[in-house]
C-alpha positions as CSV (number, residue, x, y, z in Angstrom):
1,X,-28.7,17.7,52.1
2,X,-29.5,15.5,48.9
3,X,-27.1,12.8,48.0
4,X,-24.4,13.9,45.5
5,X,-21.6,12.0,43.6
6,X,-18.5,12.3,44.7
7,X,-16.1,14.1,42.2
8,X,-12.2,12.9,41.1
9,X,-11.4,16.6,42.5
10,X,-13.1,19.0,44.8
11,X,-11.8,22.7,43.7
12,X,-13.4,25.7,44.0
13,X,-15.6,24.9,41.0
14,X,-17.1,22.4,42.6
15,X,-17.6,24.2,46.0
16,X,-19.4,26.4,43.8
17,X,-21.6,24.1,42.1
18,X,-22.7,22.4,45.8
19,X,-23.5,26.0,47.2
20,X,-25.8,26.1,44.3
21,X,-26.9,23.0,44.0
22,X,-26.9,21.5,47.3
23,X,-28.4,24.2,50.2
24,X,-31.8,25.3,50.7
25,X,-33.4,28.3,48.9
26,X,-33.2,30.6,52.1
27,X,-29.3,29.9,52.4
28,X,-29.3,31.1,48.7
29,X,-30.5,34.4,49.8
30,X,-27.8,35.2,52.3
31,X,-25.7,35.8,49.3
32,X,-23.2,33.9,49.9
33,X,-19.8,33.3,47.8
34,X,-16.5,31.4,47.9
35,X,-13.6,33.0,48.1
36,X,-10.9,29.8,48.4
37,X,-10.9,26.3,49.3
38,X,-7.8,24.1,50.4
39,X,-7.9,20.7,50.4
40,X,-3.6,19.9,50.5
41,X,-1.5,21.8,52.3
42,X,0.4,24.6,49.9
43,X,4.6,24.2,49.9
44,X,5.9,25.1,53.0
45,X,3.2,24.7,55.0
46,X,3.4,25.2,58.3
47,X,3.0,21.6,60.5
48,X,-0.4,22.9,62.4
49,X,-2.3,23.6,58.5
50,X,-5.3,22.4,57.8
51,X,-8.1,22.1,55.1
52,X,-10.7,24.5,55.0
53,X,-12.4,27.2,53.0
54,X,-13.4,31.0,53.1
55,X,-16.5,32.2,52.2
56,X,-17.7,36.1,51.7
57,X,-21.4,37.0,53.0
58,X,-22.6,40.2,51.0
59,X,-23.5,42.8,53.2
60,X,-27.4,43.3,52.6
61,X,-30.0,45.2,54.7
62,X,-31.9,42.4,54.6
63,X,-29.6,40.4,56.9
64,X,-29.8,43.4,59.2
65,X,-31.6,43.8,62.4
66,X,-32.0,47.7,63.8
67,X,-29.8,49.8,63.3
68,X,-27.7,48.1,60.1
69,X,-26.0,45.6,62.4
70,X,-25.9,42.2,60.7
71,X,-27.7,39.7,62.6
72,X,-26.6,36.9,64.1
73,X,-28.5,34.0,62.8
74,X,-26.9,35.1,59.1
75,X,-23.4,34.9,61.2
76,X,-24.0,31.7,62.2
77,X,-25.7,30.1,59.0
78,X,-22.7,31.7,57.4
79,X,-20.5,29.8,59.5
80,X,-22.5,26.7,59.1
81,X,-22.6,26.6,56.0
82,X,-18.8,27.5,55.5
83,X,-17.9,24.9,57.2
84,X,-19.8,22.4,55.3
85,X,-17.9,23.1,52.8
86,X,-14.9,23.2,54.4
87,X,-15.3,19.4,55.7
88,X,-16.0,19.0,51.6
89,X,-12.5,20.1,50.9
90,X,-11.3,18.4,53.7
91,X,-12.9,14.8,52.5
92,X,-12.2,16.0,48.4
93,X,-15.4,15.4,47.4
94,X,-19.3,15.5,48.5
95,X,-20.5,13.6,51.5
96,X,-24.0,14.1,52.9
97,X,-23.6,15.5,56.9
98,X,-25.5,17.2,59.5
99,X,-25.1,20.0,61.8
100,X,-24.4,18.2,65.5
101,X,-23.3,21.4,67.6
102,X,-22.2,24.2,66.8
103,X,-21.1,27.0,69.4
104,X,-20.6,30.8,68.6
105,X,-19.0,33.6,70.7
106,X,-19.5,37.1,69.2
107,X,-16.6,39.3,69.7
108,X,-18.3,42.7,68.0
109,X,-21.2,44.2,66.4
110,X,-20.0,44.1,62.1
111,X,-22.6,47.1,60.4
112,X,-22.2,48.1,56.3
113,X,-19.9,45.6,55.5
114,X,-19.5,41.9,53.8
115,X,-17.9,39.1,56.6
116,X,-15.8,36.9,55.8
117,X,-15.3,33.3,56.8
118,X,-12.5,31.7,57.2
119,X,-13.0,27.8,57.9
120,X,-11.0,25.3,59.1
121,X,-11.3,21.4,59.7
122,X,-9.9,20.2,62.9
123,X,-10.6,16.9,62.1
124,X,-12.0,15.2,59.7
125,X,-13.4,11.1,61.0
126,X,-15.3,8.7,59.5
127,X,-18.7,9.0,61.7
128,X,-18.1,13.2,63.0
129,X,-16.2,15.8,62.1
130,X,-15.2,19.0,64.3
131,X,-14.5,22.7,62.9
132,X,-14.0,26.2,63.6
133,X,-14.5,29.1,62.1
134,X,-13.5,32.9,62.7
135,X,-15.6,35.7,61.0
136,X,-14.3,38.7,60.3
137,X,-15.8,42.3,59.0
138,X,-14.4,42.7,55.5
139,X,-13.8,46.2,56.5
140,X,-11.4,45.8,58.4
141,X,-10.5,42.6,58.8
142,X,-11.0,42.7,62.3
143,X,-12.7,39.7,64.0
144,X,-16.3,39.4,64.9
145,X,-17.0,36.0,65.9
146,X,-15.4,32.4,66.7
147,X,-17.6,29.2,65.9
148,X,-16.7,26.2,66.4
149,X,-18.7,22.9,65.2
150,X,-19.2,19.2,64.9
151,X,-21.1,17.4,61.9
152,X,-22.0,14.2,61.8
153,X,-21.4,12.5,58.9
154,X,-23.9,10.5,56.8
């Protein structure tokens, strides 16, 4: 990713802009959206919260391998890429990174439906920063995947 300034607030504006403005073409194409971002705990938060961000994949046929199931390279781009931004929210602004690990279990086959991601910062350091990410069907709401990740940071 290209160098960006870092804004006075990251929102979901923002998060919105970088998905534009920031990824490659190709990560463009997997339709992707943002649904939230949370940078500060909400009132009453429980003690284990943390900052993080869900994004919705569109279902498309085009991310589909036979028979209509979504493939799993758009799962896990998906989850890379929400958890970029996650770390964003997490940090309140821009900061160039790159994709050290990143580990994904499927759970279930998700078919005719958008997935959701719902990512979450587990920490947030200077030099790496570590993540997970569940990914549900949309459908349902049922899970269909756990990722978790480490970035370094640039």
């Amino acid at each position: 990713m290209q160098s960006e300034p870092k804004s006075e607030a990251f929102d979901i504006e923002e998060a919105r802009r970088v998905l534009g403005d920031v990824f490659a073409p190709w990560v463009q194409d997997l339709g992707l959206s943002i649904d939230s971002v949370q940078c500060a705990p909400p009132p009453g938060a429980a003690a284990d919260w943390q900052p993080g961000a869900v994004l919705r994949m569109a279902f498309s046929q085009r991310l589909c391998r036979h028979g209509g199931i979504v493939c799993g390279q758009a799962l896990m781009a998906l989850a890379d890429t929400s958890m970029v931004i996650a770390i964003l929210a997490a940090n309140r602004g821009y900061r160039p990174m790159t994709t050290v690990d990143q580990t994904t279990h499927f759970m279930r086959a998700v078919a005719q439906s958008d997935v959701l991601a719902d990512a979450r910062v587990v920490r947030l350091g200077r030099t790496i920063s570590f993540g997970r990410v569940t990914l549900f069907s949309a459908a349902d709401n049922k899970p269909v995947a756990m990722v978790s990740s480490a970035f370094a940071m640039l």
